[in-house]
PAZAPA-4460 file (N, C-alpha, C; in steps of 0.05 Angstrom, whole numbers, plus 32768, in hexadecimal, padded with zeros to 4 digits):
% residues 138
    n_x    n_y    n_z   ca_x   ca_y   ca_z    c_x    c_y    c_z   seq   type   mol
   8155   7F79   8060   8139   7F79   805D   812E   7F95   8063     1      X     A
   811C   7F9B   8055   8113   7FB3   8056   80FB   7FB8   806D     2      X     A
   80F7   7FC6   8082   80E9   7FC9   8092   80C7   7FD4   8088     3      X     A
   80B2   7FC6   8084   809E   7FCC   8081   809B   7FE6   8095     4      X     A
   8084   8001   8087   8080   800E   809A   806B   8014   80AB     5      X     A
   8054   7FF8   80B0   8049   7FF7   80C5   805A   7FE9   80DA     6      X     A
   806B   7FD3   80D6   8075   7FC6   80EE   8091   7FD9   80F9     7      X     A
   809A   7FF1   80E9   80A9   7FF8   80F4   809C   800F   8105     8      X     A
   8080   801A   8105   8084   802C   8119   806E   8019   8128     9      X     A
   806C   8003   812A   8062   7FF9   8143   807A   7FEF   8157    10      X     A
   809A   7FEF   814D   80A9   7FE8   8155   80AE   8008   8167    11      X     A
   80A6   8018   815B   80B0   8032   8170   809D   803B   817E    12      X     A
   8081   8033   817B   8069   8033   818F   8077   801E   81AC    13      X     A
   8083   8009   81A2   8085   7FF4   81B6   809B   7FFE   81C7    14      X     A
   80B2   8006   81BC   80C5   801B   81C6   80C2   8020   81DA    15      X     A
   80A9   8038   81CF   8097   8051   81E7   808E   803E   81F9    16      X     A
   8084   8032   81F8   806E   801F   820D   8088   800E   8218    17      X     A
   80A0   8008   821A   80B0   7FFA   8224   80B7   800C   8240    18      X     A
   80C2   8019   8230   80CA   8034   8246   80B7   8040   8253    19      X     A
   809A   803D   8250   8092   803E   8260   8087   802C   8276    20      X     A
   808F   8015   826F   808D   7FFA   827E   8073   7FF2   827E    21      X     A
   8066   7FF0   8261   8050   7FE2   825B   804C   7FC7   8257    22      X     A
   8042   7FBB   8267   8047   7F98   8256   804D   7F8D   8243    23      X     A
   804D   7F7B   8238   8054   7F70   821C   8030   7F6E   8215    24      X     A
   8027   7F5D   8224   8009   7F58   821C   7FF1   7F75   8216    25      X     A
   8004   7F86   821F   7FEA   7F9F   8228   7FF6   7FB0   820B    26      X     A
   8010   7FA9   820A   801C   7FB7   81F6   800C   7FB2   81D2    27      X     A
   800B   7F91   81D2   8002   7F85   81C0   7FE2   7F8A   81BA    28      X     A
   7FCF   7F90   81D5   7FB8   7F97   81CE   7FAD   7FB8   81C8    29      X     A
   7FC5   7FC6   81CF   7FBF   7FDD   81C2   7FC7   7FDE   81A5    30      X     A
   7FDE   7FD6   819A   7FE5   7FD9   8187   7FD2   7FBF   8172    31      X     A
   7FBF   7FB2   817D   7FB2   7FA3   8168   7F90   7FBC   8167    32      X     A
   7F8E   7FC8   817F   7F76   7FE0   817E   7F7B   7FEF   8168    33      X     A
   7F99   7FF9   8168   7F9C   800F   8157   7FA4   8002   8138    34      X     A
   7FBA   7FF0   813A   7FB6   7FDF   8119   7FAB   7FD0   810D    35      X     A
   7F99   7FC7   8116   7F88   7FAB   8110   7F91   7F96   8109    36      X     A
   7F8C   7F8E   80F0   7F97   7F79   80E6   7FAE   7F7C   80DD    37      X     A
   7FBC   7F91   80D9   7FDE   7F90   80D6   7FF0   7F95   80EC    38      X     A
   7FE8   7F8E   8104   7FED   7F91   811A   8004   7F75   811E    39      X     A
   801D   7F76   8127   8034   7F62   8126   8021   7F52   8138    40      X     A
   8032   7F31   813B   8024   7F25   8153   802D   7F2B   8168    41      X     A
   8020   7F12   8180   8029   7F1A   8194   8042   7F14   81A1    42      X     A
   804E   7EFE   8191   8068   7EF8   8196   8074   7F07   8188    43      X     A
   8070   7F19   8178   8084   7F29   816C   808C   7F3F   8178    44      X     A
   806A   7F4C   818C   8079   7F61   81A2   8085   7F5C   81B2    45      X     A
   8083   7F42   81BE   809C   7F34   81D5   80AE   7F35   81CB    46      X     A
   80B5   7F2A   81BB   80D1   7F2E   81AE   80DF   7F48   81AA    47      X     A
   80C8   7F60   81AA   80D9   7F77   81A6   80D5   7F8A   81C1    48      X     A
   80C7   7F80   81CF   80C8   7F8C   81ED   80E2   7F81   81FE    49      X     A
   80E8   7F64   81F7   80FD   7F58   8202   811C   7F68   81F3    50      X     A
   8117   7F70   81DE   8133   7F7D   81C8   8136   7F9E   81D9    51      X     A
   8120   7FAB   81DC   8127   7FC3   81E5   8125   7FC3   8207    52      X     A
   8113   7FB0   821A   811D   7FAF   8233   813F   7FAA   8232    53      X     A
   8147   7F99   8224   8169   7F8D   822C   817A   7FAF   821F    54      X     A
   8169   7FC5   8220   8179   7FDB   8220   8183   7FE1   81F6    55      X     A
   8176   7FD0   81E9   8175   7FD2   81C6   8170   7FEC   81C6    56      X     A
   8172   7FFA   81AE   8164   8013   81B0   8159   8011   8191    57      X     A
   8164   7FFF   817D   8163   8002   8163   8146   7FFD   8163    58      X     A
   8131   8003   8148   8116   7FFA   8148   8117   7FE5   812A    59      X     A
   813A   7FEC   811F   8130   7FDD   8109   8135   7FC3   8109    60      X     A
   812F   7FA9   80F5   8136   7F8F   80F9   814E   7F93   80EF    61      X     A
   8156   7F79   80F9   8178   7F72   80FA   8178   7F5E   80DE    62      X     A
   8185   7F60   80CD   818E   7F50   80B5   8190   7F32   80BD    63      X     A
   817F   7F23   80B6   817E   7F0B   80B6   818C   7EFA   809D    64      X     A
   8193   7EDC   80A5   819D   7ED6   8090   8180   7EC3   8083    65      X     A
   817F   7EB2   8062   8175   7EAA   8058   8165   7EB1   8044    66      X     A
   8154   7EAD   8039   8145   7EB9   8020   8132   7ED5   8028    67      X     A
   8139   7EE1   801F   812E   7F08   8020   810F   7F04   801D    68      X     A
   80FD   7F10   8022   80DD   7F14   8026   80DE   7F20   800E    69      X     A
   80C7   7F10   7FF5   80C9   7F1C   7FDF   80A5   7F23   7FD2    70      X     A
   8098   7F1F   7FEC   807B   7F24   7FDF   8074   7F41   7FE9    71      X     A
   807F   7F52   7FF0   8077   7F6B   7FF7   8087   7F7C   7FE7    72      X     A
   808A   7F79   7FC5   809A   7F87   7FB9   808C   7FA1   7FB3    73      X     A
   8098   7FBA   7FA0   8083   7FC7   7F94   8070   7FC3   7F86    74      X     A
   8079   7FB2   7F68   806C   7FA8   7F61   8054   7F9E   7F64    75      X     A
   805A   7F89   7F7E   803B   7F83   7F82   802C   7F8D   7F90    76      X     A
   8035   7FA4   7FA3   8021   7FB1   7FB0   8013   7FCB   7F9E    77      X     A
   8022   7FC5   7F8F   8013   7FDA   7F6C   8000   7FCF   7F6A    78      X     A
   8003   7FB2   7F6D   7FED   7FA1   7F5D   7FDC   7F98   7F6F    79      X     A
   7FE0   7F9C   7F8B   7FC5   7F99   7FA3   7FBB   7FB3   7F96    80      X     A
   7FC9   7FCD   7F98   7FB7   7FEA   7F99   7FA4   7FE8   7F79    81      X     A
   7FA9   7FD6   7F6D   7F9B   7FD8   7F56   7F83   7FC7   7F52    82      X     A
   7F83   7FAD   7F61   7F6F   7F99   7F69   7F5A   7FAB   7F77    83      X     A
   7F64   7FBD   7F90   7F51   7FC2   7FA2   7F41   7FDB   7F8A    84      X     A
   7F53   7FEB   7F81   7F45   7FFF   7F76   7F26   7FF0   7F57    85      X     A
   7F36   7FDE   7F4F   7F1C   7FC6   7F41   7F0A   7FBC   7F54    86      X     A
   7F0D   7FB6   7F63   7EF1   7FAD   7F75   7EF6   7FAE   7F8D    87      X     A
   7EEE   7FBF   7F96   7EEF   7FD0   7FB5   7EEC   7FC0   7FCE    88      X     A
   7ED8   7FAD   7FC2   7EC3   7F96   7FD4   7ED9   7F7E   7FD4    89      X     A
   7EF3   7F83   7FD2   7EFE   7F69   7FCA   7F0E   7F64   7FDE    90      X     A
   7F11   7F45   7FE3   7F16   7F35   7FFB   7F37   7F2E   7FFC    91      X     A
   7F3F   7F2C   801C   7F5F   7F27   801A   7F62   7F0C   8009    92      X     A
   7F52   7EF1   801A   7F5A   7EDF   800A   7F57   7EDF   7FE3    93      X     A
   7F4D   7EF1   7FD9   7F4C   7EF3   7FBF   7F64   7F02   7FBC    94      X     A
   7F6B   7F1A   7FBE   7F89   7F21   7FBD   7F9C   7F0E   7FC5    95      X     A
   7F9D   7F01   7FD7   7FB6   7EF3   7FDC   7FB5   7ED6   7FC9    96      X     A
   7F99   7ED5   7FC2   7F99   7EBA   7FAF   7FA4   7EC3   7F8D    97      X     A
   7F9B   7EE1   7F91   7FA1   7EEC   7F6C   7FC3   7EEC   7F67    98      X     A
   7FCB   7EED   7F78   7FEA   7EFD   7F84   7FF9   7EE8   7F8A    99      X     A
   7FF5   7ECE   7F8D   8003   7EBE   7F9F   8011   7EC8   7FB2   100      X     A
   8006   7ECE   7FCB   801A   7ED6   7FE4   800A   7ED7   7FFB   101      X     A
   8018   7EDA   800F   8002   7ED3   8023   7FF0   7EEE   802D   102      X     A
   7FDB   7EE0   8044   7FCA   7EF9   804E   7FDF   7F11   805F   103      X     A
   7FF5   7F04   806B   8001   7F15   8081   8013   7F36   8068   104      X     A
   801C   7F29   8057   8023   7F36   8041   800F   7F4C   8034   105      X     A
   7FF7   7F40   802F   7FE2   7F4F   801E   7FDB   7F64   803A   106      X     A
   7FD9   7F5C   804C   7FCC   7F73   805C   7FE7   7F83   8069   107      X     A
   8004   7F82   8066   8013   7F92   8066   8015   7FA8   8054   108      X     A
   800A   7F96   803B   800D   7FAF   8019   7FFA   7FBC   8022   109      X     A
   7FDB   7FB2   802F   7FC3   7FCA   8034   7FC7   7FD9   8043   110      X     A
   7FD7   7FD6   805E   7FDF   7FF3   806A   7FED   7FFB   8068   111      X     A
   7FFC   7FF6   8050   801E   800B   804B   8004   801E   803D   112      X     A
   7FF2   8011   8023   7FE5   8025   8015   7FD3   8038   8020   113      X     A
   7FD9   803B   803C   7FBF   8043   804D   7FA0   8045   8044   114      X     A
   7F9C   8027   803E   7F77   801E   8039   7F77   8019   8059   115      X     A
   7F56   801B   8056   7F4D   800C   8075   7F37   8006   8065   116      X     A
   7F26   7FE9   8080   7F15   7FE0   807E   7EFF   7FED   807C   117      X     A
   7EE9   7FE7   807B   7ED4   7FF5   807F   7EBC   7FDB   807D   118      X     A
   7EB3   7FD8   8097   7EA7   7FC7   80A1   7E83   7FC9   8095   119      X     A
   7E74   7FB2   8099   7E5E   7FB7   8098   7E50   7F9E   80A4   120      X     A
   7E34   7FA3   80AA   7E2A   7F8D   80C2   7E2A   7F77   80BC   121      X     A
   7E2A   7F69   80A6   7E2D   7F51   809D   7E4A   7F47   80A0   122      X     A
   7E63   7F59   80AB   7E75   7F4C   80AA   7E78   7F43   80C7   123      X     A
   7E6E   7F40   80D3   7E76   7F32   80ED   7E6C   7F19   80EA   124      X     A
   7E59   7F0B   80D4   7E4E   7EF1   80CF   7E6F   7EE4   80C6   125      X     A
   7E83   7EEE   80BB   7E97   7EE0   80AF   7EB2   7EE1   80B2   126      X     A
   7EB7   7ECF   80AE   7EDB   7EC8   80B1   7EE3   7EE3   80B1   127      X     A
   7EFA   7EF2   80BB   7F0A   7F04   80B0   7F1C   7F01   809A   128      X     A
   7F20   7EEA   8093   7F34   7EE3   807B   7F1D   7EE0   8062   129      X     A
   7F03   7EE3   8071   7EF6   7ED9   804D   7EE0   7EEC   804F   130      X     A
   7EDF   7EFE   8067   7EC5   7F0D   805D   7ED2   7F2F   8045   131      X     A
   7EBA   7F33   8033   7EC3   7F4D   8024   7ECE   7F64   8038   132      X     A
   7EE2   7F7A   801F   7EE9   7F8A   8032   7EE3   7F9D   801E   133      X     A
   7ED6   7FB7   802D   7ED6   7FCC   801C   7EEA   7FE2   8024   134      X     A
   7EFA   7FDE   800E   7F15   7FF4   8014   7F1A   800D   8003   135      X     A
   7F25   801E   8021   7F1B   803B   800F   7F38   804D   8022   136      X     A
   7F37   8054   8013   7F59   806D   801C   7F40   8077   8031   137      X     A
   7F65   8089   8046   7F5C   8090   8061   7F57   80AF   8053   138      X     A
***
């Protein structure tokens, strides 16, 4: 499996913060400050605070067996970068509904493509999964 490249350098952010004997929880709320919504959970940094405390050093995932992750291909993150560039104002749940795949997927393709959000005051009235997003390169 191929290592996405936001979760792999939050895997070497966590590293850093291991060694320096940061919590798991303190670890998790900085790295959701600085990624937002593509930010791993929080059981996922325990899991990798517990892999490099036991002395790990690797940051990449270990080959699992069973069916390969197939919604974060090129292809379709062609075809998120092409949705967003048609309507700027356009919402995760509409990409992940045009696309069939899920939200965790669609907002991995948005920060490989480095878009960000770009908030406005009406969005705090709404869901995060259903309010508009205006997305615009960094």
């Amino acid at each position: 499996m191929d290592d996405n490249g936001v979760s792999f350098r939050q895997r070497g952010v966590i590293e850093f913060l291991v060694k320096e004997e940061t919590p798991a929880a303190d670890i998790h709320h900085r790295l959701q400050r600085v990624y937002g919504d593509v930010c791993m959970g929080a059981s996922s940094v325990r899991r990798w605070v517990k892999h490099f405390k036991e002395a790990n050093t690797t940051i990449q995932n270990q080959p699992r067996s069973g069916r390969p992750r197939t919604a974060s291909t090129e292809p379709k993150k062609k075809r998120v970068d092409e949705i967003i560039k048609e309507d700027r104002r356009v919402t995760l749940d509409a990409i992940a509904t045009k696309l069939g795949i899920g939200h965790n997927a669609v907002q991995e393709m948005i920060g490989s493509l480095d878009y960000r959000k770009k908030g406005h005051p009406a969005a705090r009235l709404h869901s995060a999964s259903h309010r508009s997003f205006d997305l615009g390169k960094n």
